[in-house]
C-alpha positions as CSV (number, residue, x, y, z in Angstrom):
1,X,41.5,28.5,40.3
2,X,42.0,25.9,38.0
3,X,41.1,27.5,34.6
4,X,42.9,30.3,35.3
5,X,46.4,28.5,36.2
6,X,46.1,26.4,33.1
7,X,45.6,29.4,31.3
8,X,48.7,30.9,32.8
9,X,50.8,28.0,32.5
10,X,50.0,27.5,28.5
11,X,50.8,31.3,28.1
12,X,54.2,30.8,29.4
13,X,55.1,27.8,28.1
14,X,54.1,29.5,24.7
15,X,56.4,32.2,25.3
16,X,59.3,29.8,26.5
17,X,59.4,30.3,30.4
18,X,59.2,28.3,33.3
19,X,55.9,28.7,35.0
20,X,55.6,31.0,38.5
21,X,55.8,29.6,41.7
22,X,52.5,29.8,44.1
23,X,52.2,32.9,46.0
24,X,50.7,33.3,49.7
25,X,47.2,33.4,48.2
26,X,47.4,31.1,45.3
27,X,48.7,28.2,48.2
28,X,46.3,29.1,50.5
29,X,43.7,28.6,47.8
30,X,45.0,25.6,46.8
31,X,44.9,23.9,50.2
32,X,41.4,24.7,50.6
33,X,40.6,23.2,47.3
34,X,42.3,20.2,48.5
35,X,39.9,19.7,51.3
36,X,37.1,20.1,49.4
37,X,38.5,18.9,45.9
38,X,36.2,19.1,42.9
39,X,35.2,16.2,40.7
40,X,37.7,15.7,38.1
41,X,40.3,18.4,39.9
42,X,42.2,15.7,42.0
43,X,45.4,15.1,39.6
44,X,45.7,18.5,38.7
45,X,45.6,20.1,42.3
46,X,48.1,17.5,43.5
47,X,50.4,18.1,40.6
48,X,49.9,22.0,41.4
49,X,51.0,20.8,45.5
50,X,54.1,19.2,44.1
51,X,55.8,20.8,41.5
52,X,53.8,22.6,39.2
53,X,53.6,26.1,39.3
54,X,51.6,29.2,37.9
């Protein structure tokens, strides 16, 4: 999940738009990455929770 939404994020910030908001599947993702959060993954999935988007 991770790779992917950074990539996502760069590509629109390259292009000058605000980042998407998590969808249905994308948040349930998310909270089941919290429970189980990677090494290394902690900032980034809370800053994902709070207000970052894809």
């Amino acid at each position: 999940m991770s790779s992917i939404s950074h990539c996502k994020v760069t590509d629109r910030a390259a292009q000058g738009i605000p980042p998407l908001p998590l969808n249905a599947q994308q948040a349930s993702a998310l909270c089941e990455l919290l429970q189980n959060t990677p090494a290394g993954e902690e900032e980034f999935l809370l800053a994902l929770l709070g207000d970052r988007h894809f």
